[in-house]
C-alpha positions as CSV (number, residue, x, y, z in Angstrom):
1,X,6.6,-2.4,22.1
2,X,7.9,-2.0,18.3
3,X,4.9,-3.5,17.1
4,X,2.6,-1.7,19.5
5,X,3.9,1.7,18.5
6,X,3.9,0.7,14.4
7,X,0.0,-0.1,14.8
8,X,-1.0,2.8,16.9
9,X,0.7,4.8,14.5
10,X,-1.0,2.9,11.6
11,X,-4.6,2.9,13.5
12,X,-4.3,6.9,14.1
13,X,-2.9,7.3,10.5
14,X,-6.5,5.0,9.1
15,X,-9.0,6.4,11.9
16,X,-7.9,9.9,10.2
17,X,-8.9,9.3,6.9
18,X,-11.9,6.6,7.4
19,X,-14.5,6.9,5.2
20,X,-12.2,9.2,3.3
21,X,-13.2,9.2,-0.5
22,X,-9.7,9.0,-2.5
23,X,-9.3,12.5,-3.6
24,X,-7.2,11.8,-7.3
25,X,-4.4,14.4,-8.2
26,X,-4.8,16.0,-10.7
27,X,-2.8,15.3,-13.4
28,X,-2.2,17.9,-15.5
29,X,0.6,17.3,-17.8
30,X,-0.4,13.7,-18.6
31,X,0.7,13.0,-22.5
32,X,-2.8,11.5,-24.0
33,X,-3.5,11.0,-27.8
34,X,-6.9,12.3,-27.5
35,X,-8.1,10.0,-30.5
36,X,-6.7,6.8,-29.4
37,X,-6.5,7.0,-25.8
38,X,-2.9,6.5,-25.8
39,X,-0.6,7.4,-22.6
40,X,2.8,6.4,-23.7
41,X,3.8,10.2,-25.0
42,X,5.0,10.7,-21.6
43,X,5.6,14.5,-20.5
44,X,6.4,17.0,-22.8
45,X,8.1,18.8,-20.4
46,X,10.1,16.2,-19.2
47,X,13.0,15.4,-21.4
48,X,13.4,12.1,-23.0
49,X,15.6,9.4,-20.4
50,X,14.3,11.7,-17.5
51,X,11.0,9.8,-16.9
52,X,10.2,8.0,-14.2
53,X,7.8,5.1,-14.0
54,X,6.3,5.9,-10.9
55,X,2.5,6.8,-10.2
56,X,1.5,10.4,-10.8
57,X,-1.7,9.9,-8.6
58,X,-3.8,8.6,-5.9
59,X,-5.3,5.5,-7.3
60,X,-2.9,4.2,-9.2
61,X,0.1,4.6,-5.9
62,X,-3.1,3.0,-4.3
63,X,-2.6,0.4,-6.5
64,X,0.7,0.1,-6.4
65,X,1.3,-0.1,-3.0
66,X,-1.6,-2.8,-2.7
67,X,0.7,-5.3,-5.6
68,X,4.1,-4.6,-3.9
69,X,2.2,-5.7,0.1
70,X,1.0,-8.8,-2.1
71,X,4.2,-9.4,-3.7
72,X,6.5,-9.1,-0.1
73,X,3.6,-10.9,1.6
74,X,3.9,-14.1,-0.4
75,X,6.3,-16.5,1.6
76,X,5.9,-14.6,5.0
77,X,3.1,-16.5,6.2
78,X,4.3,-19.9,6.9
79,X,2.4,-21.2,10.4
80,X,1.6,-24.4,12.2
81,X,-0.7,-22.7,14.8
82,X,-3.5,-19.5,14.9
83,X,-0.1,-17.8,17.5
84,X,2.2,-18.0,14.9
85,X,0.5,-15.6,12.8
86,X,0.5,-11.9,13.1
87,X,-2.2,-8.9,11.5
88,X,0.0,-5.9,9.8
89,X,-2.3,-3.1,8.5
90,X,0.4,-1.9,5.6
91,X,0.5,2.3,4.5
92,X,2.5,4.4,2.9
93,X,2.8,8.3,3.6
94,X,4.6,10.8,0.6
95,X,6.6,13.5,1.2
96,X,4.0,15.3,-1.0
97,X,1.3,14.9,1.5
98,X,0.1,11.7,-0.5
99,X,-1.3,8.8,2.1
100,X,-2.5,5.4,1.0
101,X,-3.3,2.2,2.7
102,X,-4.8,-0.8,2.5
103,X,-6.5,-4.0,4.5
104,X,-4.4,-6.1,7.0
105,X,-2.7,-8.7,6.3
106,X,-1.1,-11.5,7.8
107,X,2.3,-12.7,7.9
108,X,4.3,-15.3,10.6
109,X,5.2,-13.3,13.8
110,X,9.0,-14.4,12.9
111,X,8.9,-13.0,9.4
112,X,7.6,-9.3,10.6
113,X,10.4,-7.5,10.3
114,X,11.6,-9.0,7.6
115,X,8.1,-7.9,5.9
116,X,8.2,-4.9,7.0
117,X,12.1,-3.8,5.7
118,X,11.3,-5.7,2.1
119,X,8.3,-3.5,1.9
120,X,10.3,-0.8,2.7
121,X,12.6,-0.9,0.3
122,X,9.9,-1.7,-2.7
123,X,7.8,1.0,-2.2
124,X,10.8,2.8,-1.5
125,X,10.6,4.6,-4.9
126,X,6.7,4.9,-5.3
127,X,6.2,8.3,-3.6
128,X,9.0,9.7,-6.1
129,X,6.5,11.1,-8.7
130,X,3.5,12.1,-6.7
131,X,3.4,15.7,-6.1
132,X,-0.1,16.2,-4.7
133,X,-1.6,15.5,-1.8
134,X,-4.6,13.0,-1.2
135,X,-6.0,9.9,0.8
136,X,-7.2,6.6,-0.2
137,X,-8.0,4.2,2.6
138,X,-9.9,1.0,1.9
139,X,-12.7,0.5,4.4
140,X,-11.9,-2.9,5.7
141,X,-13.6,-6.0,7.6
142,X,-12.8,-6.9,11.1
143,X,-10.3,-10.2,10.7
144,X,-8.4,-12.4,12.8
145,X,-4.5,-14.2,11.5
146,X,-5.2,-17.6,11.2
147,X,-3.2,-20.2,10.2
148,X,-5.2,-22.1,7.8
149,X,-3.1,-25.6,5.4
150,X,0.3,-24.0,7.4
151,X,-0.5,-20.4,5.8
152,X,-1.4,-17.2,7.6
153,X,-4.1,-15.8,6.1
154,X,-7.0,-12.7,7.3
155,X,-10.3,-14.0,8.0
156,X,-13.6,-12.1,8.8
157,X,-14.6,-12.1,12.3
158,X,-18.0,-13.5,12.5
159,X,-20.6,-11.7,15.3
């Protein structure tokens, strides 16, 4: 029932912003050298040792999230059978109204919660700089978990 409820929540969560074009915050107080291109001044109003690392915007917590899925993912997936694999469809919601997702994925049914509180805690951090809202959801395939050479991996349903 755990699982049910985590991927009706998910479904409703992508359903609401299909199709959605990633709206990008704006970022306003981004530190660029306009003549070389160069983003390493940081924020002027931020004092030095104060930064964080975090993404400021859509596409690149987008991006972020979609590395730290691939990084947890990677030795979650061991199978000997199509049944021992499961489909999670990762997101991430921000406090500041920020919602990203991504593709499903599959991992080993025992290894689901394990997936699920590592990616937890990595991405625990990425919301911490993103102060406006916005949506990027990936239009995605229909796939099946299938254990293919003792891995679970996605792959696209055929009509």
């Amino acid at each position: 029932m755990k699982t049910f409820g985590r991927i009706l929540g998910v479904l409703t969560l992508v359903l609401a912003g299909c199709n959605a074009t990633p709206e990008p915050a704006e970022d306003t107080k981004a530190g660029i050298d306009s003549s070389t291109g160069d983003s390493s001044l940081g924020d002027p109003d931020v004092p030095a040792g104060d930064e964080h690392s975090g993404p400021t915007d859509c596409q690149t917590l987008s991006l972020a999230f979609s590395q730290a899925v691939q990084d947890v993912q990677q030795g979650k997936g061991t199978c000997q059978t199509d049944d021992d694999c499961l489909l999670i469809l990762p997101s991430l919601s921000c406090p500041s109204g920020a919602q990203v997702g991504m593709c499903q994925v599959a991992v080993a049914v025992t290894e689901e919660d394990a997936f699920q509180t590592e990616l937890d805690s990595v991405t625990a951090t990425l919301c911490q700089d993103v102060t406006s809202p916005c949506v990027a959801m990936p239009s995605c395939a229909g796939v099946v978990p299938t254990c293919v050479s003792g891995q679970c991996q996605t792959v696209v349903m055929t009509p």
